[in-house]
PLY file of the C-alpha trace (Angstrom):
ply
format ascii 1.0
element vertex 254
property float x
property float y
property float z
element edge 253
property int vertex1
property int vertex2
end_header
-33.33 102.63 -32.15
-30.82 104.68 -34.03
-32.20 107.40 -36.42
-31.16 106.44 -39.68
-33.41 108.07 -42.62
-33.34 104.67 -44.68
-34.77 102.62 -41.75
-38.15 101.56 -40.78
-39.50 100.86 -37.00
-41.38 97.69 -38.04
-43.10 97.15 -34.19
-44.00 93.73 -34.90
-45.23 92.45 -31.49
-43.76 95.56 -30.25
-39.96 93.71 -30.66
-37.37 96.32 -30.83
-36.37 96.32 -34.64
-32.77 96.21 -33.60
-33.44 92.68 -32.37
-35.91 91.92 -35.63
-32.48 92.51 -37.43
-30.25 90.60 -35.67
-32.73 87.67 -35.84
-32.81 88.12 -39.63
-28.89 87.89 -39.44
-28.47 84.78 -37.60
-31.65 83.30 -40.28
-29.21 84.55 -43.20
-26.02 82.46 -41.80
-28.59 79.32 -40.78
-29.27 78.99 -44.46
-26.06 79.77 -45.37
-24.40 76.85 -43.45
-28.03 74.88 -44.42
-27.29 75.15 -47.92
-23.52 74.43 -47.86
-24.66 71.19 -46.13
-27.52 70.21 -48.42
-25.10 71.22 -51.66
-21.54 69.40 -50.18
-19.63 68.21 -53.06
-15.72 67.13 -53.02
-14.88 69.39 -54.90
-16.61 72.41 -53.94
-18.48 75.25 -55.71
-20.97 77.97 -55.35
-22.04 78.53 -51.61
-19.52 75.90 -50.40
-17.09 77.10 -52.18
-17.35 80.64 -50.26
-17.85 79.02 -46.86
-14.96 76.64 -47.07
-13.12 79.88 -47.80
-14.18 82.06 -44.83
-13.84 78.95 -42.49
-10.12 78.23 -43.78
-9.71 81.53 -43.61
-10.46 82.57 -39.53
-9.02 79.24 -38.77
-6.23 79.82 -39.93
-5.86 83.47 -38.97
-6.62 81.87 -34.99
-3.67 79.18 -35.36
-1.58 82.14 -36.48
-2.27 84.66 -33.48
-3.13 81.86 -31.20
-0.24 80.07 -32.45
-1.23 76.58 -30.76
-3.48 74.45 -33.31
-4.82 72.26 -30.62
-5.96 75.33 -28.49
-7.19 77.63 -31.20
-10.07 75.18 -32.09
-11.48 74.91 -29.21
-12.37 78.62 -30.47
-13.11 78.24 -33.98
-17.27 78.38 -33.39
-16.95 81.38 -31.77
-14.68 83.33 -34.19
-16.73 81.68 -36.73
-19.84 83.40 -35.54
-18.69 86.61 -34.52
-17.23 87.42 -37.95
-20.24 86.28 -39.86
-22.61 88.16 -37.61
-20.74 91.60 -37.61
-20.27 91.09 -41.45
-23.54 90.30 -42.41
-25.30 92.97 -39.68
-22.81 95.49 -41.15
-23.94 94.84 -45.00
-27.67 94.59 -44.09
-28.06 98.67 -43.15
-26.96 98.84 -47.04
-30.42 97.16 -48.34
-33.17 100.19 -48.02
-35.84 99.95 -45.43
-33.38 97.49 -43.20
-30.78 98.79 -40.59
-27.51 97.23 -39.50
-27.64 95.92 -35.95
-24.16 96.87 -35.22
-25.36 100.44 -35.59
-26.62 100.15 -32.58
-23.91 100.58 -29.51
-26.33 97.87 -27.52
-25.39 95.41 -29.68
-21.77 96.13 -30.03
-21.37 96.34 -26.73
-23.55 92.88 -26.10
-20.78 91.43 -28.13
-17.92 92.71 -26.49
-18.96 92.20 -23.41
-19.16 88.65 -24.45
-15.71 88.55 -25.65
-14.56 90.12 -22.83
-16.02 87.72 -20.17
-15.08 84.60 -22.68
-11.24 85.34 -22.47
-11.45 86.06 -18.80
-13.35 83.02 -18.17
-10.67 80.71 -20.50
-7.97 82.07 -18.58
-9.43 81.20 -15.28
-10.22 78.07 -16.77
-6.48 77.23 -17.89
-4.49 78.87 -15.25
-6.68 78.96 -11.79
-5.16 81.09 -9.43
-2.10 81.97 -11.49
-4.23 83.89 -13.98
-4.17 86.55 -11.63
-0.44 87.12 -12.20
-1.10 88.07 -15.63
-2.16 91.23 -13.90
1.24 91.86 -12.31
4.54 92.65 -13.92
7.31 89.47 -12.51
9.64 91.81 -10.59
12.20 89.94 -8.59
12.70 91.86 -5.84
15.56 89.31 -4.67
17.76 91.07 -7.34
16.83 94.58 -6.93
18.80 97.14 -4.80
17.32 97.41 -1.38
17.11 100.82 -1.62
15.00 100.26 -4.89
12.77 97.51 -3.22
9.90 100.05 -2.06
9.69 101.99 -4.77
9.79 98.77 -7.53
7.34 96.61 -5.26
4.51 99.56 -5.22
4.84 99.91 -8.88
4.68 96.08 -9.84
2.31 94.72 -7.58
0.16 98.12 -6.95
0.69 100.43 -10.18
1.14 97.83 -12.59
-1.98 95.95 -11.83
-4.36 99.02 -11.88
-2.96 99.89 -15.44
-3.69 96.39 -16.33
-7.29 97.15 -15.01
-8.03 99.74 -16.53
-6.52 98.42 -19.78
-8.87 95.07 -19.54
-11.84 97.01 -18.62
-11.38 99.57 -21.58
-11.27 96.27 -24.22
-15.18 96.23 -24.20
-15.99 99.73 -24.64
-13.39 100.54 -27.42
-14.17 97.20 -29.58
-17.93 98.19 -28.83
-17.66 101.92 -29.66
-15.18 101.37 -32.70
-17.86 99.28 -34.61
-20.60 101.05 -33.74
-19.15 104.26 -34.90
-17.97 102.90 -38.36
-21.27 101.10 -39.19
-23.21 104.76 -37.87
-21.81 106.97 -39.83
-22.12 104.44 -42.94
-25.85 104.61 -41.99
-26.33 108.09 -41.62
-24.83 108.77 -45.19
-26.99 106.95 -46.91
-29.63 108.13 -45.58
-28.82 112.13 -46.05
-27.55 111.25 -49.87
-31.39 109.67 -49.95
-33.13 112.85 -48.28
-30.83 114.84 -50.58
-32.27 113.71 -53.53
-35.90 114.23 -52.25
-35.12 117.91 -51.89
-33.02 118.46 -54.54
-35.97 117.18 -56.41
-37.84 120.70 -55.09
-36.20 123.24 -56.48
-37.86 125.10 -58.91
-34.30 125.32 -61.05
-34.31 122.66 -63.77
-31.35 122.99 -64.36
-29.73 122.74 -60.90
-32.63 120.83 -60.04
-30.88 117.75 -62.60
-27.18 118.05 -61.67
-28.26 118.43 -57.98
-30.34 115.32 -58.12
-28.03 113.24 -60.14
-25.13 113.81 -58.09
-26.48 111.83 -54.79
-27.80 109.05 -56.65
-24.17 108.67 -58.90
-22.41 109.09 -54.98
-24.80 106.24 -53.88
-23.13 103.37 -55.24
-19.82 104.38 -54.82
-21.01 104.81 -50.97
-22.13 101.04 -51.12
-19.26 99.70 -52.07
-17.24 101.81 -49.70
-19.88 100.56 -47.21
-19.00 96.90 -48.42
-15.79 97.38 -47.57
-15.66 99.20 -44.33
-18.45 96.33 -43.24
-15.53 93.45 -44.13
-13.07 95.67 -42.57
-14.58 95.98 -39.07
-15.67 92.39 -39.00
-12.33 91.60 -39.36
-11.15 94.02 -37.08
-13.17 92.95 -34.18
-12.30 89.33 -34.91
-8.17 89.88 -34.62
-8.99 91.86 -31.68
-10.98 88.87 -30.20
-8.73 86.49 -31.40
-5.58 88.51 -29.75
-7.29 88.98 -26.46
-8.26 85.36 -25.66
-4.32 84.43 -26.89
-3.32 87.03 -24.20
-5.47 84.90 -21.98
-4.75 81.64 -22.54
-0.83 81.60 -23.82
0.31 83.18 -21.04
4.25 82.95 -20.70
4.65 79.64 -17.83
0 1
1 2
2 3
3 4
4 5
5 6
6 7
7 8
8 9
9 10
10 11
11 12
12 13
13 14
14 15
15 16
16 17
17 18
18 19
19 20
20 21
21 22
22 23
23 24
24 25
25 26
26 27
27 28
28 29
29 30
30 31
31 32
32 33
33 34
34 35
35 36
36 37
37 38
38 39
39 40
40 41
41 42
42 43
43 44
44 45
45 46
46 47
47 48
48 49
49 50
50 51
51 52
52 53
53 54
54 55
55 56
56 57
57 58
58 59
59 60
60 61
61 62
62 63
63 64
64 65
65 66
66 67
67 68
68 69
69 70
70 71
71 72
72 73
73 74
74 75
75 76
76 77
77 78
78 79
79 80
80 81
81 82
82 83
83 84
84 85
85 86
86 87
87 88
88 89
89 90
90 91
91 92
92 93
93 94
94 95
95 96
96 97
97 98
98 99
99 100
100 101
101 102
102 103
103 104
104 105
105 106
106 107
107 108
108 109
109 110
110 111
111 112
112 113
113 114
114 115
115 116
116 117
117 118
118 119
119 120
120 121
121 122
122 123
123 124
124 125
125 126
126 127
127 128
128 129
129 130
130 131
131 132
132 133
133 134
134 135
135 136
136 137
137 138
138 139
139 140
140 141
141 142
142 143
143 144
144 145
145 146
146 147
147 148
148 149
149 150
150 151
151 152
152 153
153 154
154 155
155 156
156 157
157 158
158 159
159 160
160 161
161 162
162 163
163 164
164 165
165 166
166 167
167 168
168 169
169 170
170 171
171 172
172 173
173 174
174 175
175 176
176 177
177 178
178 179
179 180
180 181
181 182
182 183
183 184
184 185
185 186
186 187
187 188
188 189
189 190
190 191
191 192
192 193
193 194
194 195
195 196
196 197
197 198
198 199
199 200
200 201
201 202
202 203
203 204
204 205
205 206
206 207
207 208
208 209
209 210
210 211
211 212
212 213
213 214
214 215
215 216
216 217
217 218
218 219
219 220
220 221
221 222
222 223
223 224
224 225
225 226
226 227
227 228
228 229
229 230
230 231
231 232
232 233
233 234
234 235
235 236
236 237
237 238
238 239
239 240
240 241
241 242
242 243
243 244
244 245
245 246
246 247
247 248
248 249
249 250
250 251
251 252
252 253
């Protein structure tokens, strides 16, 4: 687990409190969608209000980037439940004594990865065989010079496709690394403004002792709410990124 100050190892049945967390997560958006059901009203409010309003919100965002309706909802569940899970792991490292799961890079990664094989997997799905030629820049050599044939057939059908590579293969590790990094260091300063206080509280000063004490705890909520917003932020970050990739996938150009 990540050393964060605030958080506790709770070694219940010797489960990895990483996982504990990301169990509590996916128990916060069951009762979420639970009590949206057990409250539905025509004309919403409260809880259903809110969920009607992220729901209209990612589907819409995915028949915008997607830009096919009837093939962006065949995604909507799982843009749905990355974007609730990020969000709602990112916010929980802000309640004391509970850490964000997306702090660590396991589960960051876990959910790229997923992404990542998702999109590949849709495109295969789609396309077959032709997928493949989403690797390779459509070069007609027919109307290139012959003395340019060599030269433009090793760069679109050799070059081209190991920058693609590389490119696909790099998705996982920078949406993985880019969350994990944000929701770290939004960890890690709560927890020195906490340990702050604790030693400020030391000095033998009363006088510096007071402002020194005061000024982490006056910091702290301005830290939460920029922690509120940074989690919202790189929910929705990973989510467009998501939503982009499996477009790539799936929309290719006939």
């Amino acid at each position: 687990m990540t050393a964060i100050n605030e958080s506790i190892e709770y070694n219940i049945f010797n489960i990895p409190t990483i996982l504990l967390m990301s169990w509590f997560v996916w128990f916060i958006i069951i009762v979420m969608f639970f009590l949206t059901i057990k409250k539905f009203r025509i004309i919403p409010s409260g809880i259903q209000n809110l969920t009607e309003y992220i729901l209209d919100t990612i589907y819409n965002l995915s028949d915008s980037i997607i830009g096919d309706h009837n093939e962006s909802k065949k995604y909507y569940p799982l843009f749905v439940n990355i974007f609730l899970f990020i969000f709602f792991s990112n916010l929980l490292g802000l309640i004391p004594g509970l850490i964000s799961p997306t702090s660590s890079l396991n589960t960051t990664l876990a959910i790229a990865i997923v992404v990542f094989i998702f999109y590949h997997y849709q495109g295969i799905k789609k396309y077959g065989f032709n997928y493949i030629k989403h690797f390779f820049t459509q070069i007609n050599l027919k109307t290139v010079p012959i003395i340019m044939k060599l030269p433009m057939a090793i760069f679109g059908y050799i070059i081209i496709p190991i920058i693609e590579l590389i490119s696909h293969m790099a998705r996982p590790l920078s949406l993985s690394v880019r969350l994990f990094g944000n929701i770290l260091a939004k960890e890690v300063l709560l927890g020195i403004l906490s340990m702050l206080v604790i030693v400020f509280i030391g000095l033998q000063n009363p006088f510096i002792k007071i402002i020194l004490t005061i000024s982490p705890i006056i910091l702290r909520p301005l830290i939460i709410l920029l922690g509120v917003l940074v989690s919202l932020i790189q929910a929705g970050v990973f989510l467009i990124l998501s939503m982009i990739y499996i477009s790539g996938a799936v929309m290719m150009e006939e």
